[in-house]
N, C-alpha and C positions, 0 to 999 in steps of 0.2 A: 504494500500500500504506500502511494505515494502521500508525502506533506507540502503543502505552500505553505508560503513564512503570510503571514498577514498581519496590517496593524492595523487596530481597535481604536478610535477616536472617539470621544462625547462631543457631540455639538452643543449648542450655547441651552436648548432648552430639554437636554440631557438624554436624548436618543444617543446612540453608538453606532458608530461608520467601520464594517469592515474594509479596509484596500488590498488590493493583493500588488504589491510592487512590480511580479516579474508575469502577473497576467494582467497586462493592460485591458481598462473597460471591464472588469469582473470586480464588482463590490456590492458588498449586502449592508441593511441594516437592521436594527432590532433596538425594543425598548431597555436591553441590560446586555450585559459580556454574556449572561448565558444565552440570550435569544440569538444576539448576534452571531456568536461562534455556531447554533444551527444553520442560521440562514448564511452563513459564509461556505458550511460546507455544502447546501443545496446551492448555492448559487456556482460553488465551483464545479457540481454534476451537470449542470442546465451551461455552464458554457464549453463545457467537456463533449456535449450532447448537439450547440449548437455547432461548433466549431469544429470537431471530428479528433481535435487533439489538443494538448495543454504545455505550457513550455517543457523541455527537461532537459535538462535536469533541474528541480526546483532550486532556487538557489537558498544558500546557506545562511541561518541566523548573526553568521561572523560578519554577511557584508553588512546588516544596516548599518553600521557606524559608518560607512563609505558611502552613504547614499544621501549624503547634505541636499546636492542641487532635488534630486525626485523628491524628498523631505518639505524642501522649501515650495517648488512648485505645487503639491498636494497640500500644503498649508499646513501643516503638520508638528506640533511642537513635542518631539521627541521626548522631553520629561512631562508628557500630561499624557501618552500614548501607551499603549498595552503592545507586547508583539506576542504571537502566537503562532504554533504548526496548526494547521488545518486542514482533517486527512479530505482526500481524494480516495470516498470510496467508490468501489465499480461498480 
């Protein structure tokens, strides 16, 4: 079973934003981290399902700290942020 790295954001009126960094256009959301980490793994079957395939190799929890520019453009403040594996089940 594969895992995406994804990160978990709160917006301003406390919803939660999954992203998935190395699947562009693939994010969920949910009322809490538990809802969210559902619908990030349905969301990542539905683009598995639109798409025919998903990047691979997922990449590594070591790169976020290298990912300032995609960080900044996604609006993203890394000490307010969650990161997580989020399996890719078949």
């Amino acid at each position: 079973m594969k895992h995406y790295v994804a990160i978990f954001v709160e917006d301003e009126i406390g919803e939660w934003r999954a992203i998935f960094p190395d699947v562009p256009g693939c994010e969920a959301r949910g009322f809490c981290v538990d809802d969210v980490m559902f619908s990030a793994t349905s969301a990542l079957h539905c683009y598995l399902e639109q798409n025919g395939s998903l990047p691979s190799p997922p990449m590594d929890m070591a790169d976020i700290p290298c990912m300032e520019k995609w960080l900044a453009e996604n609006q993203i403040d890394p000490s307010k942020a969650v990161v997580s594996m989020v399996p890719l089940h078949a």
